[in-house]
N, C-alpha and C positions, 0 to 999 in steps of 0.2 A: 772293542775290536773295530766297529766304526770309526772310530776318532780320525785315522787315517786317508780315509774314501771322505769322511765330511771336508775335512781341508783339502783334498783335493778338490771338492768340488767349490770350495767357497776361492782356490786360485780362478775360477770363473765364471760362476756364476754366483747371485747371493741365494739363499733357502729361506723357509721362514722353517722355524722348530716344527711345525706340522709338517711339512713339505721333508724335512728328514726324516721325521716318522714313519712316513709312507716311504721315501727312498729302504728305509733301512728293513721294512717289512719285505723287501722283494731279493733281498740278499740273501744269498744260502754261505757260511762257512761253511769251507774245505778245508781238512790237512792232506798234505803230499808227505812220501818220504822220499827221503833222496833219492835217485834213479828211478823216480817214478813217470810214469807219463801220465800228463795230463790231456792226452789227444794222439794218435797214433794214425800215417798214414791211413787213407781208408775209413774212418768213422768220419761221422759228420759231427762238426763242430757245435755242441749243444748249448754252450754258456760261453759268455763274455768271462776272465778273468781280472781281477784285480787282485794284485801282491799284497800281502799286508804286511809276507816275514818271507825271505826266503831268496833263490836266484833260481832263474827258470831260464830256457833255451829255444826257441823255435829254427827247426832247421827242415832239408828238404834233401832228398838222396839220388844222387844221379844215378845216368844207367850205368856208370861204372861204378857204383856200389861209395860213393865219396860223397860225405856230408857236406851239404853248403847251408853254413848259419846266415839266417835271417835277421835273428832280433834275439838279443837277450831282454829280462825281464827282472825288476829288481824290486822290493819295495816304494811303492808308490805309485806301480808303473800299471798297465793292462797288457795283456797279453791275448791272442786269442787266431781263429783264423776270420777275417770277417766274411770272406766270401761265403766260404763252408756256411757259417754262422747263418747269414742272410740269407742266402739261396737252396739249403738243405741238402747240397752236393756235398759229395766225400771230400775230405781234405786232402791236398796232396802233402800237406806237412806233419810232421811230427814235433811236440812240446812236452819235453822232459824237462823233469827238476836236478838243478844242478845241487842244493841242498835241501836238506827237509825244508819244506815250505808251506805257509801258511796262506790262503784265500780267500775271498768273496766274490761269489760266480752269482750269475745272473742268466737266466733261459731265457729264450726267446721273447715269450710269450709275455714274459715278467716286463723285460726289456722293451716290450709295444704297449704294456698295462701303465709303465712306470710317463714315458709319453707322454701318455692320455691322463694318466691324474697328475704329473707335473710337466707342465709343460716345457720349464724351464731345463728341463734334464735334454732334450732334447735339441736343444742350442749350445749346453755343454759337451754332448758328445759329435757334433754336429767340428767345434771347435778341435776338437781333439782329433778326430778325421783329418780336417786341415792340416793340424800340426805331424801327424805322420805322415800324409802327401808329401810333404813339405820336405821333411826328413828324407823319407824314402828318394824322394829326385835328387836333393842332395847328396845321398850316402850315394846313388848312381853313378851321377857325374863322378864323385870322386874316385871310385872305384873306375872308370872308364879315362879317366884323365890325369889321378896323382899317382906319383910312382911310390911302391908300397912304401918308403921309408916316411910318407908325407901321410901315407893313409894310417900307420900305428899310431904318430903323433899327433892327430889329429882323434883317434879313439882312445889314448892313455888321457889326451885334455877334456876330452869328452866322460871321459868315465874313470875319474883317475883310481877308484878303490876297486875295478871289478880287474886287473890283472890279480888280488891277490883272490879270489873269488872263482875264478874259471882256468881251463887247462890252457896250455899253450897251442893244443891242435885245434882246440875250439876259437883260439883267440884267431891262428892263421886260416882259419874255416870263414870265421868272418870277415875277414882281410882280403879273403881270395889269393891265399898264398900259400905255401906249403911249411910244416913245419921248423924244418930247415931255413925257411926261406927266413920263418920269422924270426930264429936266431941271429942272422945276418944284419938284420934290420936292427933289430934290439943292438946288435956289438956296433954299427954303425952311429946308432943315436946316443951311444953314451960316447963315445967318439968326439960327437961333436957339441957336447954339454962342455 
């Protein structure tokens, strides 16, 4: 059940076999079932998540009652709230499973413990941070400057097996677009294949 979070970590950093050892003592397996929440408005976000099987969803509910997706989560991926996480504040998001889904969480406490006896973990998730900054300013920009039929094509190249994986309100949730909308978009872009 490791094997998956070891490769992920050896994309950057190297471990020595001890140093996985102790990585892999600080991890609790989860199972989800489908429509389960892993994080609901309102609690505080207790554990870091890593996918091992499954598809997960972090979204956030405006005052008119309309989801806006954040981030999907897929194998391989982490999922979580950090601030909550860090700071002990409530989350303002919600992360359900879009299919039964399988885990390795990580508490706090483990996550400060894991640090101190490797240090090395601590430059890989330090990395990982980066790479979601990173994402995050980019998905911005593009949501603020490409017109939606640039922004599905850009998320179909980006994730081309998670259309068949999630709804289409959830995909236009991510998109910042409406259903409808993303019919349009879709009949447009085979249009122009």
């Amino acid at each position: 059940m490791f094997e998956l979070l070891n490769a992920h970590f050896k994309k950057h950093i190297s471990l020595s076999s001890e140093e996985e050892e102790i990585c892999m003592t600080m991890f609790r397996q989860k199972k989800y079932r489908k429509h389960q929440y892993i994080l609901q408005e309102g609690e505080v976000c207790r554990y870091e998540i890593f996918i091992l099987k499954g598809c997960t969803r972090s979204y956030e509910i405006g005052p008119n009652g309309q989801e806006h997706t954040l981030q999907f989560g897929l194998e391989g991926w982490w999922i979580g709230d950090l601030y909550s996480f860090f700071s002990g504040e409530p989350s303002s998001l919600n992360i359900d499973c879009l299919e039964a889904t399988e885990v390795l969480q990580i508490s706090k406490n483990d996550h400060e413990e894991l640090y101190r006896k490797v240090p090395k973990i601590e430059r890989y998730f330090r990395i990982l941070i980066q790479n979601a900054y990173v994402a995050a300013m980019n998905r911005i920009s593009s949501n603020l400057s490409m017109p939606a039929i640039e922004r599905y094509r850009e998320f179909i190249e980006r994730y081309p097996d998670m259309e068949q994986r999630i709804s289409n309100n959830q995909i236009a949730s991510y998109l910042g677009i409406t259903p409808q909308s993303l019919s349009r978009v879709r009949s447009q872009n085979q249009k122009k294949k």
